[in-house]
MARFIVO-684527 format. One record per residue: x, y, z of N, C-alpha, C in turn; chain. Coordinates in steps of 0.1 Angstrom, whole numbers, plus 5000, padded with zeros to 4 digits. Atoms other than C-alpha are relative to their C-alpha. Last residue first. Example, Ala and Ser with C-alpha at 12.3 -4.5 7.8 and 13.67 -1.06 7.14 Angstrom:
R  n.u  n.v  n.w ca.u ca.v ca.w  c.u  c.v  c.w kette
R 4991 4989 5000 5137 4989 5071 4992 5011 5008     A
R 5009 4988 5000 5123 4955 5078 5009 5012 5000     A
This chain:
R  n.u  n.v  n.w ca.u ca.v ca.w  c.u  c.v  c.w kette
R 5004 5006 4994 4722 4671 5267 4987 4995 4997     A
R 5012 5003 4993 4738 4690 5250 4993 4990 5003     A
R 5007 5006 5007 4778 4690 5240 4982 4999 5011     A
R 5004 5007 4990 4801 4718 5254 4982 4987 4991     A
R 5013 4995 5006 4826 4724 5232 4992 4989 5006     A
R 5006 4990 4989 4861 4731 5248 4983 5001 4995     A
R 4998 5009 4994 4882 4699 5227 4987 5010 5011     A
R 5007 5014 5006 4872 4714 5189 4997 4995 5023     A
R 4995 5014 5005 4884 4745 5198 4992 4991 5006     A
R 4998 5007 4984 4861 4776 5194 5007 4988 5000     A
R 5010 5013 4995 4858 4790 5163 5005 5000 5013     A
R 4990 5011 4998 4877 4825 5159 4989 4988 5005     A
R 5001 5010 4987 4855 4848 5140 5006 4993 4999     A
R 5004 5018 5004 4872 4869 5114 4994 4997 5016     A
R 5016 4996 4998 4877 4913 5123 4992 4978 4996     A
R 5003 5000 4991 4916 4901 5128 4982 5004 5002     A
R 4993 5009 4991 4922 4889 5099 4997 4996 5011     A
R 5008 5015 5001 4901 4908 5075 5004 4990 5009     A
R 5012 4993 4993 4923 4941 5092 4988 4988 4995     A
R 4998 5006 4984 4953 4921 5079 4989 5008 5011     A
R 5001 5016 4990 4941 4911 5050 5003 5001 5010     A
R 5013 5004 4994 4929 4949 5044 5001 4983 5000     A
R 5009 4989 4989 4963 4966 5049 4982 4989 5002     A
R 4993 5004 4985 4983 4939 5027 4986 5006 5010     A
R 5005 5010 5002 4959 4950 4996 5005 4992 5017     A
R 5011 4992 4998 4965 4989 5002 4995 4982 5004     A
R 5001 4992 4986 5000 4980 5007 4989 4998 5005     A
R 5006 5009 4995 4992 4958 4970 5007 5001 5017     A
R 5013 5010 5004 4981 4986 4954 5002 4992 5012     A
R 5014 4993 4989 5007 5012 4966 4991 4992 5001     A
R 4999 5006 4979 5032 4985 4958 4992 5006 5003     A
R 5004 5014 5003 5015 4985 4917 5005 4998 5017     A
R 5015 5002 4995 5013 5021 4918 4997 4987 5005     A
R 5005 4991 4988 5048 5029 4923 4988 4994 5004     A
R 4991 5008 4987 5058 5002 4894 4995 5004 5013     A
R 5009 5012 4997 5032 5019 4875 5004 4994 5006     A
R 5017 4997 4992 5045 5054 4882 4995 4986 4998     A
R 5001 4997 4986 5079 5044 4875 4992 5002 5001     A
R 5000 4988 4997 5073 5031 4837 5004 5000 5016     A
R 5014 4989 5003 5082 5000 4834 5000 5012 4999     A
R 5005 5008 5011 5114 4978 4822 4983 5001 4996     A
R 5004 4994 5009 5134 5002 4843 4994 4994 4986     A
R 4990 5000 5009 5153 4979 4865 4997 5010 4989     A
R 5007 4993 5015 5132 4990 4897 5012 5000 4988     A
R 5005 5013 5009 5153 4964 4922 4986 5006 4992     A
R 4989 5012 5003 5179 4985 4941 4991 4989 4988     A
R 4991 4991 5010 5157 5023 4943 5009 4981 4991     A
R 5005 4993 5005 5126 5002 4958 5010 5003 4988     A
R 4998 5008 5005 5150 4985 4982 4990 5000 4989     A
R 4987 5003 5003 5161 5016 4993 4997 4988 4992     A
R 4995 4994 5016 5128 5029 4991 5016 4994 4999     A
R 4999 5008 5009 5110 5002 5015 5012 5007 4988     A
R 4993 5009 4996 5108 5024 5045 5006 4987 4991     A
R 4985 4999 4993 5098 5055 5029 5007 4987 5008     A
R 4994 4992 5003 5074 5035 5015 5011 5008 5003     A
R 4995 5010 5000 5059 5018 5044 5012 5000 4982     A
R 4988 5004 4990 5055 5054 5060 5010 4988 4992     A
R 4987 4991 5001 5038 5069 5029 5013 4994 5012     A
R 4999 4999 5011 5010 5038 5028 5017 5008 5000     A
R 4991 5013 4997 5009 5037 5066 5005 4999 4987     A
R 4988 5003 4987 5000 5074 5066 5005 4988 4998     A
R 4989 4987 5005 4975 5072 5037 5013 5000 5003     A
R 4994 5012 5012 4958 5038 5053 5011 5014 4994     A
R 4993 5012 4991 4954 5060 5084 5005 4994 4985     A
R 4989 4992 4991 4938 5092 5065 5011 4987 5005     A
R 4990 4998 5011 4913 5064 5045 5017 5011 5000     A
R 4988 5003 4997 4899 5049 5078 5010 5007 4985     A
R 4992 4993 4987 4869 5070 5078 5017 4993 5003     A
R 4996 4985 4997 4857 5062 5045 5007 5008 5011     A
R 5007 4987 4991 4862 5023 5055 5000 5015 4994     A
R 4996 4992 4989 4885 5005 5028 4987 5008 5003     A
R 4988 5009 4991 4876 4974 5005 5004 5008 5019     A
R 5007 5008 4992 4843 4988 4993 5014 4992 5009     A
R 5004 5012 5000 4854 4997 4961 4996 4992 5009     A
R 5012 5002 5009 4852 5032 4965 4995 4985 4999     A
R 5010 5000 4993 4877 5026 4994 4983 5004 4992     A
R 5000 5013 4986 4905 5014 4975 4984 4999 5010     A
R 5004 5008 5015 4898 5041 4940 4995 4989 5013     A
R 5019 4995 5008 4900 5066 4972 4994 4989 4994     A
R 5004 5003 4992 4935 5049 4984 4983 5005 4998     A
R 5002 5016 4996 4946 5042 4948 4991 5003 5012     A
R 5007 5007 5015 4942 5082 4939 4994 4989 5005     A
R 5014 5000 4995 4954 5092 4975 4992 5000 4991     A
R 5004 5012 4987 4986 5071 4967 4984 5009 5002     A
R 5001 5008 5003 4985 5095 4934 4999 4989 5009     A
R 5010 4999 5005 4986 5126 4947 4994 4986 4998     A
R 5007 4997 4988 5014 5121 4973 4984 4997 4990     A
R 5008 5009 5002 5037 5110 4943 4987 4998 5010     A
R 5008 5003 5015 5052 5141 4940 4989 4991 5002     A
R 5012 4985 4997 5059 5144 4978 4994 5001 4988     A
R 5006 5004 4994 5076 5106 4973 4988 5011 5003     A
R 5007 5008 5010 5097 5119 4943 4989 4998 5012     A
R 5008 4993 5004 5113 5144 4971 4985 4996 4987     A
R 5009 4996 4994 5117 5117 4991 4997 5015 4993     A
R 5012 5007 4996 5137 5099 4968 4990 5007 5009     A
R 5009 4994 4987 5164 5126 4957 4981 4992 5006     A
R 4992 4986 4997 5189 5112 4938 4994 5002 5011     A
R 4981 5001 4994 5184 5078 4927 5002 5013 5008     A
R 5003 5012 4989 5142 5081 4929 5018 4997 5004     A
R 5003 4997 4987 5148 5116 4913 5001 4989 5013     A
R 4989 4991 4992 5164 5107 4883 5001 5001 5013     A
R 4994 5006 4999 5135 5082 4880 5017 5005 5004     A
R 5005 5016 4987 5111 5100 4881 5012 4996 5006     A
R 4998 4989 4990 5131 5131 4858 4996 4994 5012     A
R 4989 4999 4996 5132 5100 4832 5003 5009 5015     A
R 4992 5008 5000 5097 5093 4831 5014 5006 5012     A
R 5004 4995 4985 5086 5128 4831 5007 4984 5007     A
R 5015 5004 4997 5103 5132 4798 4994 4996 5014     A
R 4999 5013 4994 5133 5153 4793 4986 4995 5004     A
């Protein structure tokens, strides 16, 4: 049976054991993530963890709407990706300067 299929067995069957398989490969993306300057070296443990949490919280709807028209590892990779993508708009979000409003600015004199 091809690796494929045994994936995919697993993601019906036994999802979290797929998820310990696929451990390598989130710290693939999150490496490849922070090579590229997107992620901190020091934050790469944290993004890991949110990564595997948001995952197990997603797999049901993971298991309901993979119709099999990819491989499962690229499907996989493609939410780890954009986790990894989520993760740093919302840390660009909050590291933004906030202007000041318009009404609180004090004009000179």
């Amino acid at each position: 049976m091809d690796r494929n299929k045994v994936e995919i067995k697993l993601l019906k069957k036994n999802p979290e054991k797929l998820l310990l398989e696929y451990q390598g490969m989130v710290w693939a993306i999150v490496r490849n993530q922070m090579m590229k300057g997107l992620i901190a070296y020091d934050e790469q443990d944290d993004l890991f963890q949110e990564i595997m949490k948001k995952l197990l919280e997603r797999i049901s709807r993971i298991q309901s709407q993979f119709n099999n028209s990819s491989q499962l590892r690229t499907y996989f990779s493609t939410i780890i990706r954009n986790i990894c993508y989520e993760n740093t708009r919302k840390v660009s979000m909050i590291l933004e300067p906030q202007a000041e409003p318009y009404g609180e600015l004090e004009l000179a004199t």
